[in-house]
N, C-alpha and C positions, 0 to 999 in steps of 0.2 A: 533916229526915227523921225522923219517927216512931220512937220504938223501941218495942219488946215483949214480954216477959218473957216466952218457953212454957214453957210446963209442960213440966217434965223426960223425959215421957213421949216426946212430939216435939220437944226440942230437939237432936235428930242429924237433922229429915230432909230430906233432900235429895232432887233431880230432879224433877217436874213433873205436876202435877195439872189436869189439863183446858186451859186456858190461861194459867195461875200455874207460876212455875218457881220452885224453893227453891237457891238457891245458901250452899254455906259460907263465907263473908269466913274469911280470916288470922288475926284476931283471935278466932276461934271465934262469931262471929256468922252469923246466916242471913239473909241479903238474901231479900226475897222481889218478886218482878219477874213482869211480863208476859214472853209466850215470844215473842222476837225473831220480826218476821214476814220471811221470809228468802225470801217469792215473788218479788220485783222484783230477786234479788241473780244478774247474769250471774258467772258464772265464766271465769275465763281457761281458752285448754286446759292448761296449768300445771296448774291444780286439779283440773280434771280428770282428769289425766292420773294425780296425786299422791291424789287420792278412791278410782279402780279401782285402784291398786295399793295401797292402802290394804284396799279388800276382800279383793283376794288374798291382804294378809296375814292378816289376820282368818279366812279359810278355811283357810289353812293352821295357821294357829294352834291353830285348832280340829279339824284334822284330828291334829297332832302329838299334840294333848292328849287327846284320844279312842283314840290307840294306842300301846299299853301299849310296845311294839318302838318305835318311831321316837320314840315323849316318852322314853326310856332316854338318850340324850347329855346333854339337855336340862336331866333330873331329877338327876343324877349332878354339873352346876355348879351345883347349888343355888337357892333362889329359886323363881318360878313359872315351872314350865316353856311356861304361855303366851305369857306376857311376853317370856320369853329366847324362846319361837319366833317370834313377833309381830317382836319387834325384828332378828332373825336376816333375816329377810325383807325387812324393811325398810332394811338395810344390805349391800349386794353387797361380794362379796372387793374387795381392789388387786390388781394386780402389781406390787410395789416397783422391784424389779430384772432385769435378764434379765444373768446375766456371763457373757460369752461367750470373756473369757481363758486357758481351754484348749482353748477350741476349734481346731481346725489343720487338719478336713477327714479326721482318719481316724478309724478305728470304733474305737469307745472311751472317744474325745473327751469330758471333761465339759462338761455346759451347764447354768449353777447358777442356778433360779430364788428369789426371793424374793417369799413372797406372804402378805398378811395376812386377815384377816376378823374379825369383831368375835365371832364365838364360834367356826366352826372350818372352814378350808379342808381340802376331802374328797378333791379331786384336781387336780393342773394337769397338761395335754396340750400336746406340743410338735408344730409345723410346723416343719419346716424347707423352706425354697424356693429354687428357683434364680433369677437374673437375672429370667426370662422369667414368674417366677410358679409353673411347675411345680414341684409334690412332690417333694420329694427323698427323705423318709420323714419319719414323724409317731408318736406315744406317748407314754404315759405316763411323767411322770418319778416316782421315789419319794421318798419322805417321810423328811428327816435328820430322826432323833429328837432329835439336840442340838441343833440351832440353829437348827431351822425355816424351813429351805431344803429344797427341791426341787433331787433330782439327777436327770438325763436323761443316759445314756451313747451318745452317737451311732454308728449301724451301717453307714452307707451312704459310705463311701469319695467324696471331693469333689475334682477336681483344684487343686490351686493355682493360686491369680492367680481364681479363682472367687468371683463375690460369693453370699452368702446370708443370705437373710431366714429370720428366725428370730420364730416366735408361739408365745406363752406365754398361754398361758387357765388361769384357776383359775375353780374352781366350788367353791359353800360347799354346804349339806345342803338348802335351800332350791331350789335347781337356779340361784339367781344367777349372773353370771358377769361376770369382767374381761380384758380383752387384754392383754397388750403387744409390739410389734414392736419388732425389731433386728436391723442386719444388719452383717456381719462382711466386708470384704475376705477372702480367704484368699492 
């Protein structure tokens, strides 16, 4: 392969000129190349699937970074707040954990969620269900400032010997979201 000495003027530039593409090598060199012809290339719906939500992050990204209120979380952990919104979007919460060991069936009952996200879960919503599927009651748990659990204190009285399903959803600032189920003899 040829090499070639440019002039310091363009020896940074990169990306693509008509059908010539300028790539940076590792070693601080510029590859310069034909632009990959990429009409014959099927995608899986994988890719596609992983391309549109690729845009959505990009519009979001851009929408973060254009308003001055919603880029404030963003700007405040440092960095490019598009990037951190970019990647925000791109990585949905967990739900770690659902503990369901004080639970007993009367109002008051704690039910301790654990949930993560890669820059900052904003709310997790509790179901609780009977046997059958029916709503027993559903809400917002709050946010422990020390150890980044989620508490839900249960209001709706359950008789004993009673099974319940229990769903835990966390959302991140993105509108992302994760489940998890668990159910509890009582």
């Amino acid at each position: 392969m040829p090499k070639i000495k440019l002039n310091p003027a363009i020896s940074s530039i990169s990306g693509s000129l008509g059908d010539i593409v300028f790539r940076r090598a590792g070693n601080g060199y510029v590859i310069i190349c034909r632009k990959p012809d990429m009409s014959h290339v099927v995608h899986s719906p994988a890719q596609l699937a992983h391309q549109q939500r690729f845009r959505l992050a990009v519009h979001y990204a851009k929408g973060v970074f254009s308003d001055p209120e919603r880029s404030c979380p963003y700007r405040q952990a440092g960095g490019s707040v598009y990037q951190r919104a970019l990647a925000d979007y791109m990585h949905p919460p967990v739900v770690e954990a659902l503990d369901l060991t004080g639970y007993t069936g009367r109002p008051g009952d704690p039910l301790l969620v654990r949930a993560r996200d890669d820059f900052e879960v904003i709310a997790v919503q509790l179901c609780l269900l009977d046997a059958a599927g029916t709503e027993i009651e559903q809400g917002p748990a709050l946010r422990d400032p020390a150890g980044g659990n989620w508490l839900y204190l249960a209001h709706a009285p359950v008789a004993p010997g009673s099974l319940v399903r229990v769903r835990a959803t966390a959302t991140d600032r993105p509108g992302n979201s994760a489940t998890l189920l668990a159910e509890k003899n009582l």
